[in-house]
C-alpha positions in Angstrom: 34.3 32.7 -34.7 35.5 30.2 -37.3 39.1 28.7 -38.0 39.7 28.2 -42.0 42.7 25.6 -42.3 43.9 25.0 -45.9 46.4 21.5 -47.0 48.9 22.0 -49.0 50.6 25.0 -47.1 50.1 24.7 -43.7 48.1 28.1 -43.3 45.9 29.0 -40.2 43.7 31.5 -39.4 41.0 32.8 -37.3 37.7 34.9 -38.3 35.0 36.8 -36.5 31.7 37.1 -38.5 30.3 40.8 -39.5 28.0 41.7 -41.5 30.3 43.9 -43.5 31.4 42.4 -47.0 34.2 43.3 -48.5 34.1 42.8 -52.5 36.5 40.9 -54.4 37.1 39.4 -57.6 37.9 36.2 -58.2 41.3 35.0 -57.4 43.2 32.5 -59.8 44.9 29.5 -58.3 47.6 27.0 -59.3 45.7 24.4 -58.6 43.0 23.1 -56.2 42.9 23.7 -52.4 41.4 21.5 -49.4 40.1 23.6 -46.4 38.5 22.8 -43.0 36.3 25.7 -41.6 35.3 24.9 -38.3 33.4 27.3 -35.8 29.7 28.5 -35.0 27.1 27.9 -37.9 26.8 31.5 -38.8 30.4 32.3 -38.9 31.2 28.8 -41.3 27.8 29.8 -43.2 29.6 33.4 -43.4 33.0 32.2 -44.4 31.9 29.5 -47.2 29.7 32.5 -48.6 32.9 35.0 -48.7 35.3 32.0 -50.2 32.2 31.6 -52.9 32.9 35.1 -54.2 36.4 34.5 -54.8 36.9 31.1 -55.6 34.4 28.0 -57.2 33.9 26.2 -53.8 33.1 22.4 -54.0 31.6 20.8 -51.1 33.2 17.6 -49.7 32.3 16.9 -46.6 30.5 18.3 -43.6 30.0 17.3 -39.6 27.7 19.0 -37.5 27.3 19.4 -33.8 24.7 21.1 -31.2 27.0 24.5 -31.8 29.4 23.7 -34.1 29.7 22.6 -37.6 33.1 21.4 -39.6 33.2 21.8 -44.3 35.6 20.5 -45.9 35.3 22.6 -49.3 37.8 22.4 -52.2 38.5 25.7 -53.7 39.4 26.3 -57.4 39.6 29.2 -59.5 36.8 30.7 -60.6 35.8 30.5 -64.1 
């Protein structure tokens, strides 16, 4: 499982990876949004790839553990 938290609007949620992609275009944004994924490594490796397909996703800063791992992308719209 991983837990996406985005700045800006205090918006929570919680994901379960699958190996079922759902196709999306890319979605415009205002401006530029900080998120914290935090879970297993599959399910942050899954997440970052499903946020890649909708928005440009700029890597700021990671931490790793023995199970866990914590990004801190910034999303923008795609160009």
């Amino acid at each position: 499982m991983a837990t996406v938290s985005l700045t800006g609007t205090s918006w929570s949620a919680e994901f379960e990876p699958t190996q079922e992609w759902i196709p999306t275009d890319p979605i415009p944004l205002e401006g530029p949004v900080s998120a914290t994924l935090q879970g297993a490594y599959l399910a942050v490796d899954q997440l970052r790839e499903a946020l890649g397909v909708a928005f440009a996703v700029d890597e700021r800063g990671t931490a790793a553990g023995d199970q866990e791992q914590e990004a801190d992308p910034r999303l923008t719209t795609k160009r």
